[in-house]
N, C-alpha and C positions, 0 to 999 in steps of 0.2 A: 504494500500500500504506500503512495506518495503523497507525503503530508506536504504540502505548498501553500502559496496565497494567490497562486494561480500566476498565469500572461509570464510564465518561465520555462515556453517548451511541453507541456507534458501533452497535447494532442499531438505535436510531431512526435514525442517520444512514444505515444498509443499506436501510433501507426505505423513506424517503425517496428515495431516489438511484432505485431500481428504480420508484416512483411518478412520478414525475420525468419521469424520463431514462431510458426502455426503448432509447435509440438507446446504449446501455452495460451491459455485462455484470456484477453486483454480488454481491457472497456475503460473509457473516457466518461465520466460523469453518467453515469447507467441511470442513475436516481436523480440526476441535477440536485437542487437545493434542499430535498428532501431530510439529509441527515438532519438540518435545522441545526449550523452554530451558534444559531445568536441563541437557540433554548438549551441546547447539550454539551454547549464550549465547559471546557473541565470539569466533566460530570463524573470524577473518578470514583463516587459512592457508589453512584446509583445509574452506571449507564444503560441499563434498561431500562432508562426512561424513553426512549425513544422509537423502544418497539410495538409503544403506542400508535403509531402512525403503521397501517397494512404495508405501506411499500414498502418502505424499513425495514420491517420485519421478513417481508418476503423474501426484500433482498438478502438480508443478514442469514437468513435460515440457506439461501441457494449457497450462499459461500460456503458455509460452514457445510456443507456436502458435495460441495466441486470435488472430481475425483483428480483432473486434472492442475496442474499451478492454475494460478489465478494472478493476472496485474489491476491494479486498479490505477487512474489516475482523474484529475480534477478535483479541482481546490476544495470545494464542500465537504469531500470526507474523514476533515480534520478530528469531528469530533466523534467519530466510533470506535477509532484507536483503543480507547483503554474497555470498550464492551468486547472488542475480537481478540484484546488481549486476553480475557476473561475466557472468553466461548474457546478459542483457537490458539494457545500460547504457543504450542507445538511447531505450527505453519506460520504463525504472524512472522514477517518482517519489513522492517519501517524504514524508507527511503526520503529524508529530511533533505527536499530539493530547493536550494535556496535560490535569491538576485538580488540584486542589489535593491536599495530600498527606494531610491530616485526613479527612475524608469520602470521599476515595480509599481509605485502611487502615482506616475503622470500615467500609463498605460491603463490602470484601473479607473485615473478620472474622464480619460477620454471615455471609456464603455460606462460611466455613470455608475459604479459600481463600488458605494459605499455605505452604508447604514444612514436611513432620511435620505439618498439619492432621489430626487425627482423621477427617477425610472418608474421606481414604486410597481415592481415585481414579485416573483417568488425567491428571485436570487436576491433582491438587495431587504426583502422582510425576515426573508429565512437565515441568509448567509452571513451575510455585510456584518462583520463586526462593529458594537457601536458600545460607548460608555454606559448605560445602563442595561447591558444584556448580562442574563448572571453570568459567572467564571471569570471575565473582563478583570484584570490584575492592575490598571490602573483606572482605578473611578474615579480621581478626582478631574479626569477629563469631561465630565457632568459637565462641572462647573460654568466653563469655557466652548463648551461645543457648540453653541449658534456663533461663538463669535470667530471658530475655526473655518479656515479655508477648504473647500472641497479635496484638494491636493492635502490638506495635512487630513483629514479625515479619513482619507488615504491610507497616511503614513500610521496613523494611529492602529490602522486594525492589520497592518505588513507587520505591525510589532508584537500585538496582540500572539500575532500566530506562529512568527520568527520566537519568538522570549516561550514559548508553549514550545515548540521543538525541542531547544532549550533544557527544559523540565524534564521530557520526554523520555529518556533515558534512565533516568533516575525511577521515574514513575512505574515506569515497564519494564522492572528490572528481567532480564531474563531473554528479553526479546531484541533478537538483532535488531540492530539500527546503522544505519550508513548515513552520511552527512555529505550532499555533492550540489558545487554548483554550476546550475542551469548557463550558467558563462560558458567555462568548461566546457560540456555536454553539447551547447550548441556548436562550437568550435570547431569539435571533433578531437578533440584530446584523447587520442586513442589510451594512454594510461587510463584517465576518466572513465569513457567506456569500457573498459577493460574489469577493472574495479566493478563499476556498475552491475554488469551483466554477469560477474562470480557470484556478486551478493545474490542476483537474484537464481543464482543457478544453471545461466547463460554461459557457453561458450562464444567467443569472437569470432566473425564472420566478415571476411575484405569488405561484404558489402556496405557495413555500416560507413565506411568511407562515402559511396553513392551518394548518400542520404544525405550528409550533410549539406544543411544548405537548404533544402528540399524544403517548399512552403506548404505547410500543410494548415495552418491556422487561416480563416479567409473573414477573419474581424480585423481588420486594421482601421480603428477610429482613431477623431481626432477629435477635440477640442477647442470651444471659441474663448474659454477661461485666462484670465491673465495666467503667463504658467511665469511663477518664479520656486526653480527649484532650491535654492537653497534655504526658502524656508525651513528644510527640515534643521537650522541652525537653533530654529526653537523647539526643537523637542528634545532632550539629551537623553530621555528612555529610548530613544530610538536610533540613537548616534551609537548609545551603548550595547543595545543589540546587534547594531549593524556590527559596530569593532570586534563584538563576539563570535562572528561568525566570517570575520576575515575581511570587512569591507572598511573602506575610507568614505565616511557618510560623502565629504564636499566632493573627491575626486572621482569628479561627471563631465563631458562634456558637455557644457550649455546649449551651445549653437546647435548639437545633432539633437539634443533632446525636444531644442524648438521647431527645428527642421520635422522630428518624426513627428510630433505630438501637436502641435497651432496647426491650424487647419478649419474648416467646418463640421460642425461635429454630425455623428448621423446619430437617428433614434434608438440605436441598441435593438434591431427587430430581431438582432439574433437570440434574443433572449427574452423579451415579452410573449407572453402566453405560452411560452412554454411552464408546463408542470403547474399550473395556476388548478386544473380542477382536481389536483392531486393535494395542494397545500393544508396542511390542517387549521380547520375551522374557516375555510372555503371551498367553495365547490359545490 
């Protein structure tokens, strides 16, 4: 399973995997927003709370009798980790896919995709990390959330999920975990893959050279919002997560970031109405 905050590779990495390695089962967000972080974000007591919801549960029950591996990827299934650690401690293993935290938060604000986003989906009611969602380890972001920028509400829930990977390790003692990033990965840093594809049981194949490069993601939005990235100069829980995990919060290129990200923004149709008559307590 691939714990992320998403827009780090992991549908090229789904589709890869399945071109590959047909002797492996692979799926990209199978349930979308379903798992619900913003209600099961570190639900380490009780995470059968969320086998409340049929899909959930159906899905969780299919895994837990897949005969074959199983990959999972996309960003929502952060918070089932410690229930499959429970169900499947055997077979869990946890792949902590990181990016940086600047073109991680401009790329989430171009697709609208943050807790209170104007989207107002099942991904950004269910998913979107926000300061009053239980688990959230810094609430005193309350406080100040109307008067945050779209980009740093962003930033807040890349931390949220980065500083929870973090944790992760500790929490689930017992259960591989691997820590790689999505830079890396997209690169083609054959050590990276190499590494990668042991954890998951994979041998190396010339082809994964092909691949790289290969556009598989076909959301490339953009954005009409002032974009000044180094806001993230005011968040230092997130300068500190980033340092934690290898990165130099400031060292971004500005001009590329403006270059990808300014633009017109489009309405995210890749992701309205999807999974709305499945969300609990609609439909």
């Amino acid at each position: 399973m691939f714990l992320s905050t998403g827009r780090c590779g992991t549908q090229w990495l789904a589709a890869a995997l399945r071109e590959l390695h047909p002797e492996i089962e692979v799926a990209h967000e199978p349930i979308g927003p379903l798992y619900a972080p913003r209600r099961h974000f570190r639900r380490y007591r009780d995470p059968e709370a969320m086998l409340t919801v049929p899909a959930v549960a159906a899905h969780v029950a299919a895994i837990e009798h897949r005969r074959r591996p199983y990959v999972e990827t996309g960003w929502p299934l952060f918070p089932v980790l410690p229930l499959l650690a429970r169900r499947i401690p055997e077979r869990l293993r946890v792949v902590h896919l990181t990016r940086h935290p600047v073109p991680s938060a401009l790329s989430h604000l171009a697709h609208g995709s943050y807790a209170g986003s104007p989207r107002d989906d099942a991904y950004t009611r269910l998913a979107t990390l926000g300061p009053d969602d239980p688990g959230v380890q810094a609430r005193e972001y309350r406080r100040r959330w109307a008067q945050l920028s779209a980009y740093e509400k962003c930033l807040f829930w890349w931390t949220e999920v980065h500083a929870y990977g973090l944790e992760l390790p500790a929490r689930l003692a017992g259960v591989p975990f691997l820590r790689v990033r999505s830079e890396a990965l997209l690169a083609g840093e054959r050590a990276t893959l190499e590494r990668l594809l042991a954890f998951i049981g994979l041998g190396w194949q010339e082809r994964w050279r092909e691949l790289v490069g290969r556009v598989v993601d076909q959301w490339h939005h953009h954005t009409d919002q002032p974009l000044d990235p180094l806001l993230i100069r005011r968040h230092p829980r997130t300068i500190s997560v980033a340092d934690r995990l290898g990165y130099a919060a400031e060292e971004v290129d500005l001009r590329a970031l403006v270059r990808r990200y300014a633009g017109r923004p489009d309405p995210g149709l890749d992701r309205i109405g999807r999974f709305e008559s499945d969300e609990p307590g609609r439909g």
